[in-house]
C-alpha positions as CSV (number, residue, x, y, z in Angstrom):
1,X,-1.4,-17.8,2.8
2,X,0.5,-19.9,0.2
3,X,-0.7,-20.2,-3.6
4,X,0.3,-22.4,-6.0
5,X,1.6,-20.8,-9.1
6,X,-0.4,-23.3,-11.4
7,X,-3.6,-22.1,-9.5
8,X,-3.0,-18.7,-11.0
9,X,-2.4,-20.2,-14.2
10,X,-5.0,-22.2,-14.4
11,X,-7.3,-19.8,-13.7
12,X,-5.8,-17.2,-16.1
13,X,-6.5,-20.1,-18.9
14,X,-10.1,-20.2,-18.0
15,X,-10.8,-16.4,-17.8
16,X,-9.1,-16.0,-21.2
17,X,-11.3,-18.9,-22.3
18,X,-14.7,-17.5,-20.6
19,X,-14.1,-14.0,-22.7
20,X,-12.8,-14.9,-25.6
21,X,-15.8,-14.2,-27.6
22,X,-16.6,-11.0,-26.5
23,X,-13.2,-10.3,-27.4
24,X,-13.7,-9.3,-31.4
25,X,-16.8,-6.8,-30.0
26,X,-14.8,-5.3,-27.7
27,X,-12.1,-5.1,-29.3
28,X,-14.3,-3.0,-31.9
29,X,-15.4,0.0,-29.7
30,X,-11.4,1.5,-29.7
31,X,-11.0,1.7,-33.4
32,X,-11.8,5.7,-32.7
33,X,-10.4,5.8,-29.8
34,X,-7.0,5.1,-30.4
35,X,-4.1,6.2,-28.9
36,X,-0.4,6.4,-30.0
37,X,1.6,4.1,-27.5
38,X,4.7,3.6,-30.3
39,X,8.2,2.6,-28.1
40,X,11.1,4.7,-27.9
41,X,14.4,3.4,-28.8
42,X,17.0,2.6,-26.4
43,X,19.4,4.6,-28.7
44,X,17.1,7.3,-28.9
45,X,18.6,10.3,-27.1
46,X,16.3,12.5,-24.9
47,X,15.0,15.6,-26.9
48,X,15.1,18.9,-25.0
49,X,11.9,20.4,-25.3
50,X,10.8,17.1,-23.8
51,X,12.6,17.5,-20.7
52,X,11.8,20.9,-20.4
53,X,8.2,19.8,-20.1
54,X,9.3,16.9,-17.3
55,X,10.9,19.2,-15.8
56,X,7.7,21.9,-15.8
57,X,5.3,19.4,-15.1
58,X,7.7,18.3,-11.9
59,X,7.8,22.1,-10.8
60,X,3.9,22.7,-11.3
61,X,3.1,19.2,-9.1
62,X,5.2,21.0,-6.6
63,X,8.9,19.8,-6.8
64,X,10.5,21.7,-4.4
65,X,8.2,21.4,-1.8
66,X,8.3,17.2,-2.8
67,X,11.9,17.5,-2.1
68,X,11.2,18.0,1.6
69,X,9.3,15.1,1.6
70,X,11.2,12.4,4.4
71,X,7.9,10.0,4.9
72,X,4.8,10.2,2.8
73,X,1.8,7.9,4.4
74,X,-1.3,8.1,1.5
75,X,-4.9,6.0,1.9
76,X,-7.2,5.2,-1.1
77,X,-10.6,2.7,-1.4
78,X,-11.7,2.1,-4.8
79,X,-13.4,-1.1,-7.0
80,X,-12.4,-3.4,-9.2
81,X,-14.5,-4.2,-12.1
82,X,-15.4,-7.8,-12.1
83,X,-14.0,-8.7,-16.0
84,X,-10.1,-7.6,-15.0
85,X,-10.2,-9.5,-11.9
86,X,-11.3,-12.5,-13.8
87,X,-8.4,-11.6,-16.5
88,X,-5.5,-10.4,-14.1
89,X,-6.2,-12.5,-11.2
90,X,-2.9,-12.1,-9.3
91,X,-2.4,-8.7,-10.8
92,X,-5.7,-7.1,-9.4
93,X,-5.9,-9.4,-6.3
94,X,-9.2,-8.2,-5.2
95,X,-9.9,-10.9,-2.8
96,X,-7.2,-8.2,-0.2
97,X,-7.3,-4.9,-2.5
98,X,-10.3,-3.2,-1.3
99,X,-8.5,-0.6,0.6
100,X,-5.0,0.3,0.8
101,X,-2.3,1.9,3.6
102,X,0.5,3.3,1.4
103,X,4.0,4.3,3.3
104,X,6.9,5.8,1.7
105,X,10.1,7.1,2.3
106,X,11.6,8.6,-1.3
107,X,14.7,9.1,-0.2
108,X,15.4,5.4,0.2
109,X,13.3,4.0,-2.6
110,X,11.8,2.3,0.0
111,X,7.3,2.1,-0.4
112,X,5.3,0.1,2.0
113,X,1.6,-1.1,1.1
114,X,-1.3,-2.7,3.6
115,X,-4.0,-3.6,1.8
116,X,-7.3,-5.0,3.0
117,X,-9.9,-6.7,1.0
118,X,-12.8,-9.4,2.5
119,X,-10.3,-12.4,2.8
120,X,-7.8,-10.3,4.9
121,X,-4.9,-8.0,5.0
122,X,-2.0,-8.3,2.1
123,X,1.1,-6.1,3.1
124,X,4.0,-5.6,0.2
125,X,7.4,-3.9,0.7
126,X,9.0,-2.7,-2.5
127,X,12.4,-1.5,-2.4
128,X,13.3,0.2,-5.5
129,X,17.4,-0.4,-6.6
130,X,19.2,2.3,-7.5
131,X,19.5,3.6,-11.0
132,X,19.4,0.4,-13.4
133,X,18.6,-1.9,-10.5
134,X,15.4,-3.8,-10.4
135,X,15.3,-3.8,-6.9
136,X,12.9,-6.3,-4.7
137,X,9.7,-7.0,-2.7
138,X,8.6,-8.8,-0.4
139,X,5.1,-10.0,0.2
140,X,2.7,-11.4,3.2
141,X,-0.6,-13.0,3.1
142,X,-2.4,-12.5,6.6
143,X,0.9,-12.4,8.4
144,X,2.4,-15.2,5.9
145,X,4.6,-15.0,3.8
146,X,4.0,-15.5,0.1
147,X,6.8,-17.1,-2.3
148,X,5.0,-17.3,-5.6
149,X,6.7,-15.4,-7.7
150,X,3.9,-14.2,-10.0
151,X,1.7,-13.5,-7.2
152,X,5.2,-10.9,-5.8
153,X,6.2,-9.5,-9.5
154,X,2.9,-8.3,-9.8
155,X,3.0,-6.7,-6.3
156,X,5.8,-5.1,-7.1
157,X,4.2,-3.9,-10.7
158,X,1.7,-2.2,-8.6
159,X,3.5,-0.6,-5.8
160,X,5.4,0.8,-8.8
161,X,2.0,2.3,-10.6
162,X,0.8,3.3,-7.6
163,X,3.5,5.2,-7.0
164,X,3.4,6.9,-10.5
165,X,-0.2,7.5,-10.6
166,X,-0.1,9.5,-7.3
167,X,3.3,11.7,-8.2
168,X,3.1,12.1,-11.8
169,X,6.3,13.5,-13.2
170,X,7.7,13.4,-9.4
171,X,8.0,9.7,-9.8
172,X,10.2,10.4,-12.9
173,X,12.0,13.8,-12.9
174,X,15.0,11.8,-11.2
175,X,15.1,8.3,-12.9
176,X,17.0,7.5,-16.3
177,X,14.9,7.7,-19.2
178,X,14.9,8.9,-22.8
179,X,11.9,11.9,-23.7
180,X,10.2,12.9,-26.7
181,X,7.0,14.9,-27.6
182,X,4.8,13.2,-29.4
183,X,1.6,15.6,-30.0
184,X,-1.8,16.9,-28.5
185,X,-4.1,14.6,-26.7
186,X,-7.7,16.3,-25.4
187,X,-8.1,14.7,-21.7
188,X,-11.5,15.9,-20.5
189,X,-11.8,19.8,-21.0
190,X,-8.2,19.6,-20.9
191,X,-6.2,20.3,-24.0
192,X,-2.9,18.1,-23.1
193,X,0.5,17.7,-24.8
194,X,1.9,14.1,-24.8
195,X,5.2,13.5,-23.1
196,X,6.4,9.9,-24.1
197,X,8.9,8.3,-22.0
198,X,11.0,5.0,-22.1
199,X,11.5,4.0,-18.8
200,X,14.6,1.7,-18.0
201,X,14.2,0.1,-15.5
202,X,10.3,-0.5,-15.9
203,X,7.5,-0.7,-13.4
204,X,8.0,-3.7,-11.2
205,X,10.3,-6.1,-12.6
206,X,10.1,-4.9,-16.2
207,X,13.2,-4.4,-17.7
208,X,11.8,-1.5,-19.7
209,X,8.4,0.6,-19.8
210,X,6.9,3.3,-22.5
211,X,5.0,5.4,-21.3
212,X,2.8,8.7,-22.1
213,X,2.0,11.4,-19.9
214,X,-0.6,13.7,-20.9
215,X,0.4,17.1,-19.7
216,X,-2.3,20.3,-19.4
217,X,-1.3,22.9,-21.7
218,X,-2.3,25.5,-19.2
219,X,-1.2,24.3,-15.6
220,X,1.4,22.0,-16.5
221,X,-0.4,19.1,-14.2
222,X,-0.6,15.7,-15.5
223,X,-4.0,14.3,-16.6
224,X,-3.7,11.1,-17.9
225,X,-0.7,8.5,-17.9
226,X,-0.6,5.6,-19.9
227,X,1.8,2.8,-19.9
228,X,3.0,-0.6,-20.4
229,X,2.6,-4.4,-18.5
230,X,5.7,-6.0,-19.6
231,X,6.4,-6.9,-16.1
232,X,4.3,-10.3,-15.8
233,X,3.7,-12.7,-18.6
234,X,-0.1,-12.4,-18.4
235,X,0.1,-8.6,-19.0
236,X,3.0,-8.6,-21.9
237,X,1.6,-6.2,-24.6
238,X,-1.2,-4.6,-22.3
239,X,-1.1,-0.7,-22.4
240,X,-3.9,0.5,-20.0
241,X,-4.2,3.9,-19.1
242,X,-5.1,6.0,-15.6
243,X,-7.1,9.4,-15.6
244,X,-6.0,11.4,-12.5
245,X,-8.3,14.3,-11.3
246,X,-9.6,16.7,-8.5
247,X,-6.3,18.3,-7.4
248,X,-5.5,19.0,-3.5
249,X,-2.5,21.5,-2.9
250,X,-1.2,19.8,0.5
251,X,1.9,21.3,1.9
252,X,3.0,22.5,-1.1
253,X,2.7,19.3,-3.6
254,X,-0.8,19.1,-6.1
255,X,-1.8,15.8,-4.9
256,X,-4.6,14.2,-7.1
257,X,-7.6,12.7,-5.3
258,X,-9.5,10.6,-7.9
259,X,-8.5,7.7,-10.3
260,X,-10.0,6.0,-13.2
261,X,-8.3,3.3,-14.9
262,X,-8.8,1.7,-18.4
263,X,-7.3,-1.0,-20.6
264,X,-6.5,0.0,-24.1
265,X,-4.6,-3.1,-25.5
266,X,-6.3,-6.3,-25.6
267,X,-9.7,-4.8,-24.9
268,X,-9.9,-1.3,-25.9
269,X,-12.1,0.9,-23.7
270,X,-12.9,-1.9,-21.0
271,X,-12.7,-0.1,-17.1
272,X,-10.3,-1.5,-15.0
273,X,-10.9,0.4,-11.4
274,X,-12.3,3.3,-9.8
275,X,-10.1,4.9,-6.6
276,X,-10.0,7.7,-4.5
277,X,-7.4,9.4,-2.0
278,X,-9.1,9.1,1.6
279,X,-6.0,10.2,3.3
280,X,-2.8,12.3,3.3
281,X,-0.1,13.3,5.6
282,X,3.6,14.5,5.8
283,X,6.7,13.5,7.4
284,X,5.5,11.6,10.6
285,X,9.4,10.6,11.4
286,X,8.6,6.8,11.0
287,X,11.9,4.8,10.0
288,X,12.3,2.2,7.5
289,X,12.0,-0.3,10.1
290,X,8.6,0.3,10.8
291,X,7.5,-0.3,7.5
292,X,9.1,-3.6,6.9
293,X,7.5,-6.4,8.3
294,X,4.3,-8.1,7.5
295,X,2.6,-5.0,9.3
296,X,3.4,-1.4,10.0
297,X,5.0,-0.3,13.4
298,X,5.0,2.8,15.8
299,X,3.7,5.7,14.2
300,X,3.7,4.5,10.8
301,X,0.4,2.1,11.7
302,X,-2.3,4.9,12.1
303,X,-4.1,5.5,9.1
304,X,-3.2,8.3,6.7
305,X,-5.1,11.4,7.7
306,X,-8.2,11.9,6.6
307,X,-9.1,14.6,3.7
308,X,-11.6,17.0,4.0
309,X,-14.8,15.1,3.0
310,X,-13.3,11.9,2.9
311,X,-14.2,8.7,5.3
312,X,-11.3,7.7,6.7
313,X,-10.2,3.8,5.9
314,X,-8.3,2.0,8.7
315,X,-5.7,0.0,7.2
């Protein structure tokens, strides 16, 4: 399916317009709510006591088990609240993200995503580049593929996030970035210390993120993650932030279960998205072959296992 870039923008132009005066109301419910998001530096240098708590949090999500991680195949359904997609349209794409295949192979930077929403399937391969390298992604609409460039920086801006909501620290204990502390934060019951981080390359095609992980004071998990859009011009100088909850231990790695997003900046407190994990499973021996093309192959194309509880989503 092609789209036309001034479609999007269009569109965008009209949604902006259609809010715009519920935006001084909303805007007025964060003013207690507020949250430090201040940007690190690029001269900054990483404080220790900082990466000592990566490097905690990493080893209480289960690091060394995540290390013998070759393919990781992951299912989620969740909604969209019907404001974002009207603000975001090509960022939350709800028209084909009702439900969601994820495929990964770590090793190789390499993430696969099939998503399914009521006018079809939408499948994304994100290669992440090594290091300082922005990588690149390809996208398909219903076997077609897509070359509107906002429509694929803001897949890749999500296969990114997806990625980091799900692993936590994981996602970051081996990629370039300068640490500090930056206080408490209450998450919940949870009394959480803040990790901020400048990420360099950012999510997506960013060329830099900040970003602030709430870590529990007791177990070391991560609670809450917020971070930066600077990947797509619609999103520059959003900060939203994801809530992760109901931990699973599944072969050795805490794997959270349930999401809830929020924007902070330019609508403080407005809800994004809702998601769960419906599926999980470990090292099928899939190749990055059968992840891609504009659908998964072999035995990478059954859904992800179903958790205890869960309905399975085909995908």
């Amino acid at each position: 399916m092609r789209r036309n870039p001034a479609d999007f923008t269009r569109r965008h132009l009209l949604s902006v317009a259609a809010i715009a005066p519920l935006l001084p109301v909303l805007g007025g419910l964060g003013g207690c709510a507020s949250a430090p998001l201040s940007p690190i530096d690029s001269k900054e240098a990483t404080d220790a006591a900082a990466l000592a708590l990566l490097n905690d949090s990493a080893a209480a999500h289960g690091l060394t088990a995540w290390r013998r991680v070759r393919d990781l195949n992951v299912g989620y359904a969740g909604e969209w609240r019907a404001l974002v997609g009207r603000i975001h349209p090509e960022l939350s794409d709800t028209h084909f993200r009702s439900s969601v295949q994820d495929r990964l192979l770590p090793a190789e930077g390499l993430m696969a995503q099939a998503h399914i929403g009521p006018n079809g399937h939408k499948q994304v391969v994100r290669r992440i580049g090594p290091e300082q390298a922005q990588g690149d992604v390809q996208v398909w609409y219903n076997g077609r593929t897509s070359p509107d460039n906002p429509l694929r920086h803001a897949s890749a801006m999500v296969a990114d996030a997806a990625r980091l909501f799900l692993l936590g620290p994981l996602a970051l204990v081996d990629r370039p970035a300068v640490l500090r502390l930056a206080g408490l934060e209450q998450v919940g019951d949870y009394a959480c210390e803040r990790l901020m981080v400048r990420l360099a390359p950012g999510l997506g095609f960013s060329p830099v993120e900040q970003l602030v992980l709430c870590i529990d004071r007791r177990t070391r998990l991560m609670r809450r993650v917020r971070y930066t859009q600077e990947g797509l011009s619609s999103t520059r100088g959003s900060v939203s932030e994801v809530d992760v909850s109901e931990f699973q231990n599944i072969q050795g790695v805490e794997w959270p279960t349930r999401f809830h997003e929020r924007m902070r900046k330019p609508i403080p407190l407005l809800p994004v998205r809702d998601w769960r994990l419906t599926g999980l499973d470990i090292n099928r021996g899939w190749s990055a072959a059968d992840i891609s093309g504009a659908q998964f192959a072999g035995v990478a194309q059954p859904a992800a296992k179903a958790l205890p509880g869960s309905n399975p989503v085909v995908g």
